[in-house]
N, C-alpha and C positions, 0 to 999 in steps of 0.2 A: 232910729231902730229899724231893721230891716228883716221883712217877714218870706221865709219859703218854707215849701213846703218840706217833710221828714224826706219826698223823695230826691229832688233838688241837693238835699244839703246832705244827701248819701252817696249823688254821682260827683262831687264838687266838693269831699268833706275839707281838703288841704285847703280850699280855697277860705272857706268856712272858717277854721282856724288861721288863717292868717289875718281876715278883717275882726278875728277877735284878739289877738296878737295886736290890732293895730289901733284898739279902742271901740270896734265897733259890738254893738248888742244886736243880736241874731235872733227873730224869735221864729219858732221850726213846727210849723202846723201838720196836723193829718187831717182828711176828710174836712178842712175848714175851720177844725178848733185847734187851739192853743196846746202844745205837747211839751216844748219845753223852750228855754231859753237859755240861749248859750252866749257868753260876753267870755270880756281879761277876765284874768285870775285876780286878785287883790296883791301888792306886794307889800311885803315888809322887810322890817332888820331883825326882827327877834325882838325889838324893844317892848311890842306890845305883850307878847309872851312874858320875857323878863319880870314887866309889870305886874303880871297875873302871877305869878309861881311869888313874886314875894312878897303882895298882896295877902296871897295864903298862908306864905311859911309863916309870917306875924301871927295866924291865927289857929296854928299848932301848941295845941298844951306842952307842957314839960316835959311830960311819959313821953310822948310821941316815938322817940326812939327808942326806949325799953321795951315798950310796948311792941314794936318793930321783931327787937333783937328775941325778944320771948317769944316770938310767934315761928321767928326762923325757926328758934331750937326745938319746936315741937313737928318741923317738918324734918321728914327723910331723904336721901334717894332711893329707898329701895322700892322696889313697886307692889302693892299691899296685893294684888292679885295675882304675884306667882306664888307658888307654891313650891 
């Protein structure tokens, strides 16, 4: 893990981004204390999303989508504030 300071990693950001592009953890001080920490992104395929949405949908009641469709039908487009 590799520590500079916020000004360092302001005149040098491209550089900054590419050792976090290349696995490295960047931690970015001001005045000596810890500001923030910059690393990779996380990747994924969607699987883990996937997981989670059907995870849920299992745990939607029956109504679910009446429920839904009744709620459209009490909205409008018209906008309640012209006159």
């Amino acid at each position: 893990m590799r520590t500079m300071s916020a000004s360092e990693a302001s005149r040098s950001f491209a550089s900054v981004l590419d050792q976090a592009e290349h696995g490295e953890t960047i931690v970015i001080t001001r005045n000596g204390r810890r500001l923030a920490i910059l690393g990779p992104a996380p990747s994924g395929n969607g699987a883990a999303l996937a997981d989670v949405l059907e995870e849920h949908t299992a745990a939607l009641d029956e109504d679910f989508a009446s429920d839904v469709l009744e709620t459209r039908e009490l909205l409008t487009l018209e906008d309640p504030w012209e006159g």
